[in-house]
Phi, psi and omega in degrees: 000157195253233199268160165297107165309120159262170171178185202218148194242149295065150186285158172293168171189311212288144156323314172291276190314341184283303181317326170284344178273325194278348191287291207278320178311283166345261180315334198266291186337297162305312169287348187255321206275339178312117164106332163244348160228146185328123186299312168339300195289327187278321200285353205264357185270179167207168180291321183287341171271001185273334170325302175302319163288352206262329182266350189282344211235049152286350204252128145106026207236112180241168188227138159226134184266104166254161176057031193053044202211125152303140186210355179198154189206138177228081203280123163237196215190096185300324186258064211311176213259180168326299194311327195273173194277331175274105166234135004308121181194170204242157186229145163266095135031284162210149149218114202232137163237109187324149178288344170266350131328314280223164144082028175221041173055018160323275190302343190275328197298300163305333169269331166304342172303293200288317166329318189282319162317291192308130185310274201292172192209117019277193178227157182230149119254146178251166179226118199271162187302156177096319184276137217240304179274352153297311176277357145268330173297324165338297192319310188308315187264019186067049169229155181224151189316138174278323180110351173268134169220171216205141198212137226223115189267132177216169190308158200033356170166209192244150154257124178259096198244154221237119185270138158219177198255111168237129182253132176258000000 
């Protein structure tokens, strides 16, 4: 592990942060997801639509800032959406951290954020298959598979994502 990251956890409200958020989706995506999902689909994002979702999407958005720089977002939902197998419960969304970020308690600092919000109990997050160092750190933080996945056809194939649990 290198040096110790300081950095700060907060809601987005800013211009900088939604750019920073769409900045950091956009990039954390091409780094983790290349290779697990159809290249089709990843080339088909771009930085400006992600720019366009961080304003259409504002609400409910925390950032962690190192060095006056967004560099990780964490997006929930008090309310979890249709899909999932457990209701009532609260959902976490996303959590994308840059990769040159990563291992400096970041990503824990931010989904505890959302924890500490979020109304219902239990919480869902989905995972997409495959992603291997996403679903152990889950692991790490005490959620578990349900045993439900929800599979999602896109330019070049399908996606396949693994709903998990953390009960508090």
């Amino acid at each position: 592990m290198g040096v110790v990251m300081e950095f700060i956890i907060r809601e987005s409200v800013t211009d900088q942060d939604k750019h920073g958020k769409a900045y950091v989706h956009y990039t954390a995506w091409n780094e983790t997801y290349t290779g697990l999902m159809p290249q089709e689909f990843l080339d088909g994002r771009s930085l400006e639509k992600c720019i366009k979702n961080a304003y259409e999407y504002p609400k409910n958005t925390f950032v962690a800032v190192a060095k006056e720089k967004v560099v990780g977002f964490a997006l929930y939902i008090p309310e979890s959406r249709e899909l999932v197998s457990i209701k009532p419960s609260s959902e976490v969304v996303a959590i994308y951290v840059l990769q040159k970020y990563q291992r400096n308690g970041i990503g824990e600092a931010l989904l505890k954020q959302c924890i500490k919000v979020l109304p219902r109990n239990p919480i869902i997050i989905f995972v997409l298959k495959g992603n291997e160092k996403a679903i152990n750190f889950y692991k790490k933080q005490g959620f578990k598979f349900t045993g439900k996945t929800v599979e999602q056809n896109v330019k070049g194939g399908t996606l396949v994502e693994l709903e998990m649990v953390l009960e508090r």
